[in-house]
C-alpha positions in Angstrom: 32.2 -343.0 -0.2 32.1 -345.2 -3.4 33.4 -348.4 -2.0 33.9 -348.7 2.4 35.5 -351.7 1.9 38.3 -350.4 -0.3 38.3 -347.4 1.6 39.4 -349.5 4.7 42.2 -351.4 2.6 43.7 -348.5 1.0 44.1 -346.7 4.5 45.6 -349.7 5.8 48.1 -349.6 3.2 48.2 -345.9 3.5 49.8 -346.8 6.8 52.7 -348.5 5.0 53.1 -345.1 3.2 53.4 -343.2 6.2 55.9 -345.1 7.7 58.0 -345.2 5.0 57.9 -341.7 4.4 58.8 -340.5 7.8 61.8 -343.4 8.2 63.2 -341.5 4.7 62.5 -338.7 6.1 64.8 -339.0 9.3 67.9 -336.9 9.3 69.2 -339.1 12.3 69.3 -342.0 10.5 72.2 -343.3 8.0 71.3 -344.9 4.8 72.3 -348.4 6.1 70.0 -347.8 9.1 67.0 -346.7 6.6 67.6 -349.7 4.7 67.5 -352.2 7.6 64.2 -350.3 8.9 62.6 -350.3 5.9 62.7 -354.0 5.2 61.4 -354.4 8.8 58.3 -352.1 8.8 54.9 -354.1 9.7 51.8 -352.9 10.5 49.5 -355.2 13.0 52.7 -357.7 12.8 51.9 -357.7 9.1 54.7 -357.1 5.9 53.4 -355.7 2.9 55.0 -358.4 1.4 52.6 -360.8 3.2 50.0 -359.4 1.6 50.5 -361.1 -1.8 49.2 -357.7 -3.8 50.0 -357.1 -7.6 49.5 -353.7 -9.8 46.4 -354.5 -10.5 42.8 -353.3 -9.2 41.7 -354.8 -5.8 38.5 -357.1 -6.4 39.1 -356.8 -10.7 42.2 -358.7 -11.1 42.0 -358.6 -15.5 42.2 -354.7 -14.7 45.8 -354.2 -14.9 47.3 -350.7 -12.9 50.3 -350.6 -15.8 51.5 -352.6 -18.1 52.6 -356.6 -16.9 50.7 -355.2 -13.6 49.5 -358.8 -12.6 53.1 -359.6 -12.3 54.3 -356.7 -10.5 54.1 -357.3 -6.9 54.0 -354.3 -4.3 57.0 -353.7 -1.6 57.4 -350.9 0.0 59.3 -349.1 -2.2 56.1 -348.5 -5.0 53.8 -348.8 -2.7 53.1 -345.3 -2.6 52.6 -345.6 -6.5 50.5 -348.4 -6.1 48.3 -346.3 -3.9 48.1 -343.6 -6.3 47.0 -345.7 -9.5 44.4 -347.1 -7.5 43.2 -343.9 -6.2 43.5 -342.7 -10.1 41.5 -345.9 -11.9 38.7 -345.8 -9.4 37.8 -342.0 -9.2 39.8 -340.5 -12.0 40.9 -342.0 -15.5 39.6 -345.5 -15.0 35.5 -343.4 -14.8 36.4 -340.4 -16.9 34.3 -341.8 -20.1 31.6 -342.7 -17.6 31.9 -339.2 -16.1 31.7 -337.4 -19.5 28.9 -339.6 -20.3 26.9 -338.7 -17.5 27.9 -335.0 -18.0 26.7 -335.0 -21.3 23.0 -336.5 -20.5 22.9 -334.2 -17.7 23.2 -331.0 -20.3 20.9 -331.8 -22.3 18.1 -331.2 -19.4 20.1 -328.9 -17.5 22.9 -327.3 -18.5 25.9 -328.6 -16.5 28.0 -325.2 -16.3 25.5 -323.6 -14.7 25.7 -326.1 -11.3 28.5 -323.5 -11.1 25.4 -320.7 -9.2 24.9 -323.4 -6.5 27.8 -324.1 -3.5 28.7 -327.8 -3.0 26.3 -327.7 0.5 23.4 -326.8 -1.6 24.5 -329.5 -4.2 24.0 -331.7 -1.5 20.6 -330.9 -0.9 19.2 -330.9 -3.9 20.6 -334.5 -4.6 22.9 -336.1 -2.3 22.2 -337.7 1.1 21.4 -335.4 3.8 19.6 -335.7 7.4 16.1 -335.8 7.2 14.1 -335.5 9.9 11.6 -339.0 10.5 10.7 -338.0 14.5 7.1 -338.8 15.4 6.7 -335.7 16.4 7.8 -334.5 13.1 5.2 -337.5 11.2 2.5 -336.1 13.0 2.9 -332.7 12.3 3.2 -333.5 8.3 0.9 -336.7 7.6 -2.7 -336.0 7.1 -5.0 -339.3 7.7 -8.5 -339.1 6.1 -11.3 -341.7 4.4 -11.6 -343.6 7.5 -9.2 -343.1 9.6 -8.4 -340.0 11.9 -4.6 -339.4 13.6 -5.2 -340.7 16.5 -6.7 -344.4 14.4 -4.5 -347.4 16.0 -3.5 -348.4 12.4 -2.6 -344.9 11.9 -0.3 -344.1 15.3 1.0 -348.0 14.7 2.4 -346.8 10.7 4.1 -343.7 12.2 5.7 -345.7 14.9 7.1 -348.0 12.2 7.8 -344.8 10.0 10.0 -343.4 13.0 12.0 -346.0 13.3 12.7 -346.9 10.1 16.7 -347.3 8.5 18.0 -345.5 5.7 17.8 -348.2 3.4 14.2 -348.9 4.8 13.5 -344.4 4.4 14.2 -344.7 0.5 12.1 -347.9 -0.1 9.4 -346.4 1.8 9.7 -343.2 0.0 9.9 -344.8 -3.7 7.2 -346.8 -2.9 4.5 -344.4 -1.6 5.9 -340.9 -3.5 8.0 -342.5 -6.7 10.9 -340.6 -5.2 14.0 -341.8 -3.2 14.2 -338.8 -0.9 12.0 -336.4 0.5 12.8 -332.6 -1.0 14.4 -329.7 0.5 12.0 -329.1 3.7 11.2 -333.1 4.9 7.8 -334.5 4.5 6.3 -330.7 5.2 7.5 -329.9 2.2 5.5 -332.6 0.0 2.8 -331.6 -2.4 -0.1 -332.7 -1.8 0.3 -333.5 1.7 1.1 -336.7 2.3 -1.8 -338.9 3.5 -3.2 -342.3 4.8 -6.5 -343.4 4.3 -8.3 -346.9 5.2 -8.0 -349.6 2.3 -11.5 -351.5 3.0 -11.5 -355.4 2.7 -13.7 -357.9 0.9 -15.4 -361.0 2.5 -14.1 -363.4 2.5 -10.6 -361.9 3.7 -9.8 -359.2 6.4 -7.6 -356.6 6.5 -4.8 -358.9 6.9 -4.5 -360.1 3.6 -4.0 -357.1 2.2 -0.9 -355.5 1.1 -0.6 -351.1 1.3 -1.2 -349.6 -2.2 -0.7 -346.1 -3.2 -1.2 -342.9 -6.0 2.2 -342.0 -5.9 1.4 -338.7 -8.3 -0.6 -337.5 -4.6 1.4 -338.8 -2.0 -1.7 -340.9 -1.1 -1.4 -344.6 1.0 -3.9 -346.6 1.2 -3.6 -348.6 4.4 -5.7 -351.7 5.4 -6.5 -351.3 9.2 -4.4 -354.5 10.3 -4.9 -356.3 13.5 -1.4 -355.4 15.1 1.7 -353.5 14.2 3.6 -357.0 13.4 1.2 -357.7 11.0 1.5 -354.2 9.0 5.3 -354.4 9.5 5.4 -357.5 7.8 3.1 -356.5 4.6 4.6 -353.0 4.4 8.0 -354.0 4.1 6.8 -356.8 1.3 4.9 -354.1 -0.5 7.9 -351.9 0.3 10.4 -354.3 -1.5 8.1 -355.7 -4.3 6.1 -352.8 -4.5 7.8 -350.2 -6.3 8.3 -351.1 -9.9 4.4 -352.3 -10.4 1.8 -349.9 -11.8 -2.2 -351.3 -11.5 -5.3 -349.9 -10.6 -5.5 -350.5 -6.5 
């Protein structure tokens, strides 16, 4: 979905739509009876009208629908236009040069015409968002711990705790962080080459492990983890590592 929000609004005005469609659409009713109906149709005890909206583009009001949009307000007789200009600048005409754009760069890596061998599904795979499987029984069966630590390490069982119940905002930050990648491919972590794995980042006197912050070789899939005192503690350094982590390149 490009924008929820919008989404939301539009079906709420959608509703309008409906309502007016199916009062023109009653054989039952004479015109003066449409007319009267139509001037009283609310939705959640709200008028169109109340709803103050011009033909121009919700959230981008010097983006004008048509021309003198700004001062053309909606009712419910163009609100079914309105609907459909909206619809049109956000996914259609208003992104076409953006669209081409994109097309263009794409072809000359890959060329575009032949996305035509794979089905949308598979599309979606190779580089939308699709379910992907963080279970700790699934993180166990693909992380490899080594250099100090073993699988069944506290510091190890505490990261794959924290792993499992990560979001999906908190999945790709993790992922771009440790791998250089958003998403995990086609197969989950089993799938990543090398395998992914955890090893024990040693400390220097005078600081312990808890002053450390994770580092990793992203080009092997390879975290270095210090072995922190608690699970709070690692939560708290992995997610700032996480966060301000992912655009820095040193030697760790």
């Amino acid at each position: 979905m490009v924008d929820p929000g919008l989404a939301q609004s539009l079906m709420t005005i959608k509703d309008f739509a409906i309502a007016k469609k199916q009062i023109d659409e009653d054989p039952n009713k004479t015109p003066a009876q449409k007319v009267d109906e139509l001037a009283d149709i609310s939705i959640d005890n709200v008028r169109l009208e109340d709803l103050c909206l011009d033909f121009t583009l919700p959230g981008y009001p010097e983006i004008e629908l048509e021309d003198g949009g700004a001062h053309t307000r909606v009712t419910i007789d163009n609100v079914e236009s309105y609907l459909a200009k909206v619809i049109d600048v956000t996914l259609g005409s208003g992104v076409r040069r953006q669209v081409d754009a994109f097309r263009s760069g794409f072809s000359s890596v890959f060329p575009y015409s032949a996305l035509s061998a794979f089905t949308p599904d598979e599309l979606v795979n190779l580089f939308g968002r699709t379910d992907e499987d963080w279970s700790l029984e699934t993180l166990l069966d693909s992380i490899k711990a080594d250099h100090g630590y073993n699988m069944e390490s506290p510091s190890v069982r505490n990261l794959l705790q924290l792993m499992s119940g990560f979001d999906a905002t908190e999945r790709r930050d993790f992922l771009q962080f440790t791998t250089g990648s958003p998403k995990l491919p086609i197969g989950g972590f089993k799938s990543l080459t090398p395998m992914f794995t955890v090893v024990c980042k040693p400390s220097e006197e005078p600081y312990t492990s808890d002053d450390y912050l994770p580092s990793v070789m992203t080009c092997v899939n390879y975290l270095k983890l210090p072995n922190y005192s608690g699970v709070e503690v690692m939560d708290r350094q992995l997610s700032k590592a996480m966060k301000e982590g992912q655009g820095a390149f040193h030697l760790s």
